[in-house]
SEMAR-342103 format. One record per atom (N, C-alpha, C, CB): x, y, z; residue number from 1; residue in one letter; atom name. Coordinates in Angstrom, 3 decimals, always signed. Glycine has a CB too. Example, Ala and Ser with C-alpha at 12.3 -4.5 7.8 and 13.67 -1.06 7.14 Angstrom:
2
     east    north       up doti bavo lotor
  +13.190   -5.690   +7.800    1    A     N
  +12.300   -4.500   +7.800    1    A    CA
  +13.200   -3.300   +7.800    1    A     C
  +11.308   -4.473   +9.046    1    A    CB
  +12.850   -2.250   +7.080    2    S     N
  +13.670   -1.060   +7.140    2    S    CA
  +12.900   +0.030   +7.870    2    S     C
  +14.084   -0.598   +5.725    2    S    CB
This chain:
114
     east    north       up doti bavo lotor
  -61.675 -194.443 +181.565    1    X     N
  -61.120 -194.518 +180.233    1    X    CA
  -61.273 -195.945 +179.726    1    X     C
  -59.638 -194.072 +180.219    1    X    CB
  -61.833 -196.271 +178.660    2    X     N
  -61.720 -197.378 +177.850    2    X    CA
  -60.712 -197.930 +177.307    2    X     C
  -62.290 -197.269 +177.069    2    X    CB
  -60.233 -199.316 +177.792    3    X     N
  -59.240 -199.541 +177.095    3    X    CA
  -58.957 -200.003 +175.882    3    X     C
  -58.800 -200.006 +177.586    3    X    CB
  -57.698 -199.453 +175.216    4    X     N
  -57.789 -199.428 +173.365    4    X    CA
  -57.485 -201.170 +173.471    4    X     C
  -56.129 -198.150 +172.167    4    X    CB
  -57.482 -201.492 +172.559    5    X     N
  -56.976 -202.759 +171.972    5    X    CA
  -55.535 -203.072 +172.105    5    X     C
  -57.263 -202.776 +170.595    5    X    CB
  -54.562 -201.696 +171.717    6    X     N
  -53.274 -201.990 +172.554    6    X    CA
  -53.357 -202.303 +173.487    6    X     C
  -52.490 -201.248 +172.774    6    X    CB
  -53.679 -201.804 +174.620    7    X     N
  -53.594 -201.836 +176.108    7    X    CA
  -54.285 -203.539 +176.483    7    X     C
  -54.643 -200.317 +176.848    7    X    CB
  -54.952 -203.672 +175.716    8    X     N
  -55.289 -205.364 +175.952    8    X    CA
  -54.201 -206.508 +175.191    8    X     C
  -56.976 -205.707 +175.198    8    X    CB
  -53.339 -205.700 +174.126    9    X     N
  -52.828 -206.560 +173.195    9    X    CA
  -51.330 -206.721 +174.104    9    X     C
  -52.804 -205.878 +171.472    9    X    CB
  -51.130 -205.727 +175.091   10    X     N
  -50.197 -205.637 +175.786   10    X    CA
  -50.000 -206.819 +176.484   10    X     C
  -50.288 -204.647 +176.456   10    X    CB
  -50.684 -207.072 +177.727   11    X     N
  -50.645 -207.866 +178.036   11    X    CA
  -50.726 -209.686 +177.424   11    X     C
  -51.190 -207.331 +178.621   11    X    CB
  -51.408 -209.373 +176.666   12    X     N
  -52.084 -210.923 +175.713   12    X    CA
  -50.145 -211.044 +175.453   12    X     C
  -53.685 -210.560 +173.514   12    X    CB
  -49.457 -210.361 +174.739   13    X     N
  -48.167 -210.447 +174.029   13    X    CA
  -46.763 -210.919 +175.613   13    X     C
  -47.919 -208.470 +173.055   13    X    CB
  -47.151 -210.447 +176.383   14    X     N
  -46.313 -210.614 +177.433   14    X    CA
  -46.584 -211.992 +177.600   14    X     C
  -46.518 -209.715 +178.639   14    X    CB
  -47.752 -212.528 +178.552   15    X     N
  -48.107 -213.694 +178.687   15    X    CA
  -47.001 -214.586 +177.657   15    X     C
  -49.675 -213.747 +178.383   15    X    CB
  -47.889 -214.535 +176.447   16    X     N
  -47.596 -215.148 +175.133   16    X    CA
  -45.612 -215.607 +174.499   16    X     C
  -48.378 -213.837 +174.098   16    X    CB
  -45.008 -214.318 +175.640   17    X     N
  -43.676 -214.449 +175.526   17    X    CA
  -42.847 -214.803 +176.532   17    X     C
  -43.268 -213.495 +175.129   17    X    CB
  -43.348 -214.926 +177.810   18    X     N
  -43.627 -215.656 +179.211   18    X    CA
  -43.790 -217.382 +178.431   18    X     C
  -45.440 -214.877 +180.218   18    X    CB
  -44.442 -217.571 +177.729   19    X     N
  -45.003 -219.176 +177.383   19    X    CA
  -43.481 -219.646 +176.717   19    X     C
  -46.673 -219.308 +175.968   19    X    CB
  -44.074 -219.289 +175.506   20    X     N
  -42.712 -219.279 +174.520   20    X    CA
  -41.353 -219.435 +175.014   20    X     C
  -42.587 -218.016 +173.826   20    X    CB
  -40.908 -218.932 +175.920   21    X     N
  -38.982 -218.586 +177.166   21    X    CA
  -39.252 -219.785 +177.474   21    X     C
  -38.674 -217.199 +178.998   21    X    CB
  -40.496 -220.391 +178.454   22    X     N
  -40.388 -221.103 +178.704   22    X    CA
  -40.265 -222.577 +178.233   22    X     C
  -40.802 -220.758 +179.143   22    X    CB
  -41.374 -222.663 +177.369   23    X     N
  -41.373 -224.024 +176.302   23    X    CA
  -39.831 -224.046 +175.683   23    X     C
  -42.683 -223.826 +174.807   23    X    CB
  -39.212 -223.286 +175.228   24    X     N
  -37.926 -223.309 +174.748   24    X    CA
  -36.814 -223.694 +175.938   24    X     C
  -37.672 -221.911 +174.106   24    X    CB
  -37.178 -223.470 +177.140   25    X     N
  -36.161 -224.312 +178.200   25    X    CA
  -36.272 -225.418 +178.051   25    X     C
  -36.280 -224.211 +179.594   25    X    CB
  -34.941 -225.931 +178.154   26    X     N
  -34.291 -227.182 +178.785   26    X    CA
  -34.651 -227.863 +179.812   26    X     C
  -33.229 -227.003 +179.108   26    X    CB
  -34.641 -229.063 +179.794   27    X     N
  -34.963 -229.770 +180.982   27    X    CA
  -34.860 -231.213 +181.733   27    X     C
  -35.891 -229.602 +180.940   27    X    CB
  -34.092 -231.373 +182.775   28    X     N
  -33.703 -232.557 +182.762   28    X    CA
  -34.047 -233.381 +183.763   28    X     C
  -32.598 -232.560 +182.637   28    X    CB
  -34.677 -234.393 +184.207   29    X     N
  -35.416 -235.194 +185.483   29    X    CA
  -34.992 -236.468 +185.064   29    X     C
  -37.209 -235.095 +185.688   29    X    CB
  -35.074 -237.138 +186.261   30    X     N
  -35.162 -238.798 +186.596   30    X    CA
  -34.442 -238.878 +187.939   30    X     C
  -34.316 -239.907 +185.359   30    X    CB
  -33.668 -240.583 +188.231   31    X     N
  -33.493 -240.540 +189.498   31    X    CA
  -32.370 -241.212 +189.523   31    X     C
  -34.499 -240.979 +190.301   31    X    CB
  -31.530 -241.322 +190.917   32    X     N
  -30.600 -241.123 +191.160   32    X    CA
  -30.339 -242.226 +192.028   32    X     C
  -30.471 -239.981 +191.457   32    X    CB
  -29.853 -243.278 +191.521   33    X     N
  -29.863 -244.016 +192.900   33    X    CA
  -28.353 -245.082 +193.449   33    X     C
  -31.305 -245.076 +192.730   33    X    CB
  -28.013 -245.516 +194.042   34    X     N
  -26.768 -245.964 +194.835   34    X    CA
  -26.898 -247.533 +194.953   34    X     C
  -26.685 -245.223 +196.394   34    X    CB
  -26.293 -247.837 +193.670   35    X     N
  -26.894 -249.224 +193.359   35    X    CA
  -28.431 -249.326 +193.256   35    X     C
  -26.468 -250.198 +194.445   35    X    CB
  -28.991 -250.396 +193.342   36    X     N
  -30.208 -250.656 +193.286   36    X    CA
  -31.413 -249.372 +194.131   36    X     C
  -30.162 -252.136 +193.891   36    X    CB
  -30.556 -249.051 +195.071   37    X     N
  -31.191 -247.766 +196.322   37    X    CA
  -31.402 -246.386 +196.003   37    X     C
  -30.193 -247.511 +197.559   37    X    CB
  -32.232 -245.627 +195.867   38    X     N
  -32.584 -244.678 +196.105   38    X    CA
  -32.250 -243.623 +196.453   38    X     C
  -33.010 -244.828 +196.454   38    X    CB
  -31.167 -242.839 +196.276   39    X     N
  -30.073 -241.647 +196.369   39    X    CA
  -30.201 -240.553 +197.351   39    X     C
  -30.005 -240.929 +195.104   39    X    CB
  -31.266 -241.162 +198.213   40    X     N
  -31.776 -239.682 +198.958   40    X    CA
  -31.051 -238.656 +199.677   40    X     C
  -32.632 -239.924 +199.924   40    X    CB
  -31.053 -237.702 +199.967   41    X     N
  -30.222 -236.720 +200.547   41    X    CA
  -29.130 -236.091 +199.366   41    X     C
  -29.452 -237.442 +201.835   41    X    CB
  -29.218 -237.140 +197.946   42    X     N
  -28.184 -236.492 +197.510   42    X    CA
  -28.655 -235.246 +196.770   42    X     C
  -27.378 -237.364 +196.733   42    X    CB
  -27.731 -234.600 +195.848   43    X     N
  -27.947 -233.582 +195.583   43    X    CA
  -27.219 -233.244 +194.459   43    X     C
  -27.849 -232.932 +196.514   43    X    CB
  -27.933 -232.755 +192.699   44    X     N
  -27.408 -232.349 +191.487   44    X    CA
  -27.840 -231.366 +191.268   44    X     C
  -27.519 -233.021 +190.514   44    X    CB
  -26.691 -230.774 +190.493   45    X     N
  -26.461 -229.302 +189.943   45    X    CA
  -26.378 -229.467 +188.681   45    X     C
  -25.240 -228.519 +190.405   45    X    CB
  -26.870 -228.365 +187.431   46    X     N
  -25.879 -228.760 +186.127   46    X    CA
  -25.073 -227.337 +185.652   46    X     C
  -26.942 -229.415 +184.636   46    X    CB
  -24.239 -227.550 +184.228   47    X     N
  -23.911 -226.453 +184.038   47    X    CA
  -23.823 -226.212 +182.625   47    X     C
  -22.896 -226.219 +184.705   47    X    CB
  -24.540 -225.778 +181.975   48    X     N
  -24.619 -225.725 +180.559   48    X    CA
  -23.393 -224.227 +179.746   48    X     C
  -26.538 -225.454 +180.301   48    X    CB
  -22.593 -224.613 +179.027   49    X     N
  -21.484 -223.499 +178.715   49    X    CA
  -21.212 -222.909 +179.923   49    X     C
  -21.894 -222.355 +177.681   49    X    CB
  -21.673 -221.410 +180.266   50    X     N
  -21.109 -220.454 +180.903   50    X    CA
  -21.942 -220.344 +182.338   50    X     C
  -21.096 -219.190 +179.989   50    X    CB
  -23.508 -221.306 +182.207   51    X     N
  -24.156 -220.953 +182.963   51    X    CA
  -24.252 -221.811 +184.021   51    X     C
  -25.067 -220.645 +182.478   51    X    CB
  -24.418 -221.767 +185.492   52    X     N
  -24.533 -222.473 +186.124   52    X    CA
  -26.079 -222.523 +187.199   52    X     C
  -23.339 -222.349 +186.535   52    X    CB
  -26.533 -223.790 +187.465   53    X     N
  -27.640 -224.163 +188.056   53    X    CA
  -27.379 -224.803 +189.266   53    X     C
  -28.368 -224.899 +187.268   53    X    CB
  -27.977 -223.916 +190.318   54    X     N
  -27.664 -224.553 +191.774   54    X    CA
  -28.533 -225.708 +191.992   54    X     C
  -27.915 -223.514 +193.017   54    X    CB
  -27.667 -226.332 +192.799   55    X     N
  -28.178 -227.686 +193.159   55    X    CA
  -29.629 -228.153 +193.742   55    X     C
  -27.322 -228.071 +194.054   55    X    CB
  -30.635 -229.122 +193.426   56    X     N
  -31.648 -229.373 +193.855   56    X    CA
  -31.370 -230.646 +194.456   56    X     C
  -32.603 -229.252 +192.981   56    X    CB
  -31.857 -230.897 +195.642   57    X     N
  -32.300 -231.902 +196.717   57    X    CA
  -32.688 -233.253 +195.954   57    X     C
  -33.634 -231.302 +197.618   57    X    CB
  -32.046 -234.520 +196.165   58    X     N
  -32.827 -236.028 +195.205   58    X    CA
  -33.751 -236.029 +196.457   58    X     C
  -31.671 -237.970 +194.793   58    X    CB
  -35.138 -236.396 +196.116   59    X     N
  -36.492 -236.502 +197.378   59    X    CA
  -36.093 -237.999 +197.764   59    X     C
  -38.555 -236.350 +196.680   59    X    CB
  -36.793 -238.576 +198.531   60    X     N
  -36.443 -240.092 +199.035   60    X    CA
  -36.775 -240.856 +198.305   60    X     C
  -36.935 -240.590 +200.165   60    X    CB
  -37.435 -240.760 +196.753   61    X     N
  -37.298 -242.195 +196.394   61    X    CA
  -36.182 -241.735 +195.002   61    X     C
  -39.084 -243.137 +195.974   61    X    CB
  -35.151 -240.689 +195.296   62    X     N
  -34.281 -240.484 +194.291   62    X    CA
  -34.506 -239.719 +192.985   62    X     C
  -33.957 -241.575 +194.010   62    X    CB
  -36.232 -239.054 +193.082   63    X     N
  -36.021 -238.444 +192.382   63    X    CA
  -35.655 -236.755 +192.087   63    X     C
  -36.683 -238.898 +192.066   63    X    CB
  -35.185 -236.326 +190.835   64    X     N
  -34.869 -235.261 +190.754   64    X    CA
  -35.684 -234.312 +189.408   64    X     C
  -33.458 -235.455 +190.757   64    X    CB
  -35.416 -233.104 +189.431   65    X     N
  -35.720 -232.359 +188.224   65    X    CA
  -35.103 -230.811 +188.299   65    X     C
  -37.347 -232.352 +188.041   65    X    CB
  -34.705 -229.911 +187.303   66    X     N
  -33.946 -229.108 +186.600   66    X    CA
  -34.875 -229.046 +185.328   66    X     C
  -32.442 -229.630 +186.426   66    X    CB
  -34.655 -227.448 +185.651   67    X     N
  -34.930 -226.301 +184.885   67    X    CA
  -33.649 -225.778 +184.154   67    X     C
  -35.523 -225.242 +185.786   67    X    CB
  -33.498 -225.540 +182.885   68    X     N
  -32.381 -224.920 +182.404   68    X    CA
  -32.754 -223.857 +181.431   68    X     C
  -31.490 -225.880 +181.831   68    X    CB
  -31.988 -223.136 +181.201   69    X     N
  -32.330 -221.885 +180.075   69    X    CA
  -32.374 -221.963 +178.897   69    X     C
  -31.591 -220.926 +180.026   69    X    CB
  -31.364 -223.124 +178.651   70    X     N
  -31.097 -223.594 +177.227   70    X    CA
  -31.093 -224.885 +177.071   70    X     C
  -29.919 -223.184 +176.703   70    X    CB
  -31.141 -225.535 +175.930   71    X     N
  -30.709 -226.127 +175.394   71    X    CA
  -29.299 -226.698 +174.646   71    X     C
  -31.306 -225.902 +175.151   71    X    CB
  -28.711 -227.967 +175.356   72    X     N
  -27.494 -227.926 +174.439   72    X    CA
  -26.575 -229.006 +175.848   72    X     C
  -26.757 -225.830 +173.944   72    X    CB
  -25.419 -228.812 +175.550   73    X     N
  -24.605 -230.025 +176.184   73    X    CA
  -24.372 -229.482 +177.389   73    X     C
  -23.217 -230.522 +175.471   73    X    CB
  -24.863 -230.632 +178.421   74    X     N
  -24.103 -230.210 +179.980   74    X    CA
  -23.504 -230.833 +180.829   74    X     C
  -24.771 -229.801 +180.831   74    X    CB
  -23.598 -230.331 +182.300   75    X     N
  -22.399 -231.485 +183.063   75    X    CA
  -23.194 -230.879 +184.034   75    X     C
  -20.366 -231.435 +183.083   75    X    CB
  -23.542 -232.359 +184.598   76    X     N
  -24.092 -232.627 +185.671   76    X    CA
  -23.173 -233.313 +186.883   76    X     C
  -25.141 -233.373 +185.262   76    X    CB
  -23.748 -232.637 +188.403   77    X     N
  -22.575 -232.475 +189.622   77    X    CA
  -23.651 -233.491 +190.216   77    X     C
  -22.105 -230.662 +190.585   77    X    CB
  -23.460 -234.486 +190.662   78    X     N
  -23.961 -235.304 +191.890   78    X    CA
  -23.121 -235.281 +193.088   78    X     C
  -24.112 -236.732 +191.546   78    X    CB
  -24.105 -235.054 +193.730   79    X     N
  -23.215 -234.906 +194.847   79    X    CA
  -24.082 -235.903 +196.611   79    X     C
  -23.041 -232.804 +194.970   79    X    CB
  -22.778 -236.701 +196.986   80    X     N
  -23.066 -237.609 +198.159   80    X    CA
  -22.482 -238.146 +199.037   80    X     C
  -23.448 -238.379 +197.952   80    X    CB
  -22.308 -238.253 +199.889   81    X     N
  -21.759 -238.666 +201.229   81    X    CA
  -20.437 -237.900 +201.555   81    X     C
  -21.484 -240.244 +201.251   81    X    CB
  -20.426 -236.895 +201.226   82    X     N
  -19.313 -235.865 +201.070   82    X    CA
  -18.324 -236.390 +199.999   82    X     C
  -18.524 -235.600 +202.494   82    X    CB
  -18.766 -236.642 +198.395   83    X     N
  -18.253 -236.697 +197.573   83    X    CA
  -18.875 -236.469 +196.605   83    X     C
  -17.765 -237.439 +197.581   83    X    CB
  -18.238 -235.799 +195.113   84    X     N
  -19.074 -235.180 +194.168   84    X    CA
  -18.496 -236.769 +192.495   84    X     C
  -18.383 -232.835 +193.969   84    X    CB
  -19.848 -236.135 +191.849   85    X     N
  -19.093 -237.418 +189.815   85    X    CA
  -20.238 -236.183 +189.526   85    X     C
  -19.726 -240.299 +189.129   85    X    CB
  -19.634 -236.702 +188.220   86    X     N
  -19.916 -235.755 +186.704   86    X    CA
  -20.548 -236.679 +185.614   86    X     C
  -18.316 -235.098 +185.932   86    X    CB
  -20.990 -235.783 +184.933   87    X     N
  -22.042 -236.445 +184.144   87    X    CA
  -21.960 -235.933 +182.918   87    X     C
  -23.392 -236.308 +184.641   87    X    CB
  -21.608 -236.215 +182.036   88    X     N
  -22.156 -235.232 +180.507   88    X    CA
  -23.284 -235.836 +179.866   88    X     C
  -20.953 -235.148 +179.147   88    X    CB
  -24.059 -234.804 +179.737   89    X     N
  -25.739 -235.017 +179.212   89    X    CA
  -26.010 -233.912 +178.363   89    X     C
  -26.990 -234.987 +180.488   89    X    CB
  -27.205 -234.077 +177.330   90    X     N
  -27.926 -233.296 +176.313   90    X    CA
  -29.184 -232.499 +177.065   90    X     C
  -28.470 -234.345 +175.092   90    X    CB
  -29.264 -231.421 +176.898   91    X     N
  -30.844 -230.805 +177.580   91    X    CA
  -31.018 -230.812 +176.051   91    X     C
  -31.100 -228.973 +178.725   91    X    CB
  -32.545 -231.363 +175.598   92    X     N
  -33.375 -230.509 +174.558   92    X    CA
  -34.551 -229.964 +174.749   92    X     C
  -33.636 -231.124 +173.542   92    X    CB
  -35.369 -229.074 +173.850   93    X     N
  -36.235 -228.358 +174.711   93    X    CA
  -37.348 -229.293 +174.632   93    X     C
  -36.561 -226.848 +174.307   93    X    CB
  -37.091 -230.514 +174.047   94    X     N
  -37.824 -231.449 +175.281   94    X    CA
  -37.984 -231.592 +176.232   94    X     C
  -37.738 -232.195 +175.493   94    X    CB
  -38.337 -232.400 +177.489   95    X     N
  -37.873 -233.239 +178.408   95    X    CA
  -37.083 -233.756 +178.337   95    X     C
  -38.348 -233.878 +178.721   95    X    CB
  -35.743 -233.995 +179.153   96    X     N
  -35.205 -235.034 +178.677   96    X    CA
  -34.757 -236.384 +180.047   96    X     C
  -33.938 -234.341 +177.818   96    X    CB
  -34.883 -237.267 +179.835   97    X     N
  -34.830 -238.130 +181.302   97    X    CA
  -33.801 -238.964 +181.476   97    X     C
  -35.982 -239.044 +181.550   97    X    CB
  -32.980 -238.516 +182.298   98    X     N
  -31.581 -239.136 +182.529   98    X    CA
  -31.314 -239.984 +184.125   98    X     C
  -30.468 -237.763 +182.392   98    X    CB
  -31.523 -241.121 +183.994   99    X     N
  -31.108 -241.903 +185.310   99    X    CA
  -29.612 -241.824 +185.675   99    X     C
  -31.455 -243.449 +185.160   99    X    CB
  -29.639 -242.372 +186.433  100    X     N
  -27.885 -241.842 +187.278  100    X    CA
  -28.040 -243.189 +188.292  100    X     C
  -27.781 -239.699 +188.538  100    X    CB
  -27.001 -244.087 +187.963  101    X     N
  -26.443 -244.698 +189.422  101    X    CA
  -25.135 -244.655 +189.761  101    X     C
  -26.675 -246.070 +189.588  101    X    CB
  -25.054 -244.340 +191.159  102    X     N
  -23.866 -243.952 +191.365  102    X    CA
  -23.064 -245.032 +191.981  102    X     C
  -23.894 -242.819 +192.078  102    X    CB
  -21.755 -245.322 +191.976  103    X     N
  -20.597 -246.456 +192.155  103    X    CA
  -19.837 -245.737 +193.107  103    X     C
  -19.646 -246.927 +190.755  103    X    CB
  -19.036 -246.281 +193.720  104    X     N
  -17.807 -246.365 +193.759  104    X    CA
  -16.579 -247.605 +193.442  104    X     C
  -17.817 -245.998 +194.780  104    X    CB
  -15.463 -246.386 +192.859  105    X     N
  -14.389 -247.551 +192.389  105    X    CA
  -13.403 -246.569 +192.908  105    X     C
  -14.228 -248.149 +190.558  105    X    CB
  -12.514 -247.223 +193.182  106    X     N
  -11.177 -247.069 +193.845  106    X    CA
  -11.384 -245.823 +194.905  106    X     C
   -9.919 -246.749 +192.659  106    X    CB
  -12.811 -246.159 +195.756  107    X     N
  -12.847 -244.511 +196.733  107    X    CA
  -13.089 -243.764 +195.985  107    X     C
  -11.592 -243.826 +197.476  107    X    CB
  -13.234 -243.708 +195.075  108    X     N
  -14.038 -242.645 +194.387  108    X    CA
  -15.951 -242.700 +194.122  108    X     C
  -13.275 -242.655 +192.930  108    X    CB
  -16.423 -241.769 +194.105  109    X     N
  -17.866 -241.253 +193.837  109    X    CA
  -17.848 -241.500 +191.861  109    X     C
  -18.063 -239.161 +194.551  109    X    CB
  -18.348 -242.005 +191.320  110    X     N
  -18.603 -242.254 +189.728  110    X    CA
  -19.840 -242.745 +189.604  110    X     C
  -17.641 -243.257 +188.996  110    X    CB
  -20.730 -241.533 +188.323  111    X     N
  -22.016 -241.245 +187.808  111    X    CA
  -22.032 -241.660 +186.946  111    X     C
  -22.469 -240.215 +187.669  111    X    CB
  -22.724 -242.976 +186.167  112    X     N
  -23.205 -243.786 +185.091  112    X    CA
  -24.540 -243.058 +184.620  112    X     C
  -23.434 -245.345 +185.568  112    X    CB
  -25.101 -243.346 +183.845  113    X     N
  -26.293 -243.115 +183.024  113    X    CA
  -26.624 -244.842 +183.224  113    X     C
  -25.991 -242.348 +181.205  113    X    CB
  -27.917 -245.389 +183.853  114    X     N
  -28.486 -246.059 +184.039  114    X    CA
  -28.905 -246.734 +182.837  114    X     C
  -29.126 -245.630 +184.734  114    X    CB
């Protein structure tokens, strides 16, 4: 059987809406580091409104990256040496590149924007 032009337009339109979901995600990378050092082992999550994104691994020279669904305001979980800081950040369906160094003050874990 020959295929009609639907049956080709089918697929072409899936792809095409596969692209599109994606270009419209959110997205957030850069690196993470502990003072001047390199954050390795640590580990951020974010959470945009209702939705939440499990945590990805910082690689050894601190860096990170996140995938999100949307666009719009979030809160980002760092997490290290068995302690977690928070972050409020913008995803747009840009890229968007957010450094992080992390402190401590008074025993506490606290996430700056670099």
């Amino acid at each position: 059987m020959e295929p009609t032009m639907t049956h080709r337009l089918v697929p072409a339109v899936a792809i095409l809406a596969l692209a599109v979901s994606a270009a419209s995600a959110g997205e957030v990378y850069g690196k993470i580091l502990e003072g001047s050092t390199p954050a390795a082992g640590a580990a951020v999550s974010a959470k945009c409104g209702a939705k939440a994104y499990p945590e990805v691994k910082v690689d050894k020279a601190g860096s990170y990256h996140l995938v999100l669904a949307e666009a719009g305001k979030c809160t980002l979980t760092i997490s290290a040496k068995g302690q977690s800081a928070t972050l409020e950040v913008v995803s747009y369906d840009d890229p968007a590149q957010v450094d992080v160094v992390l402190e401590t003050k008074d025993g506490k874990l606290v996430a700056k924007r670099k």
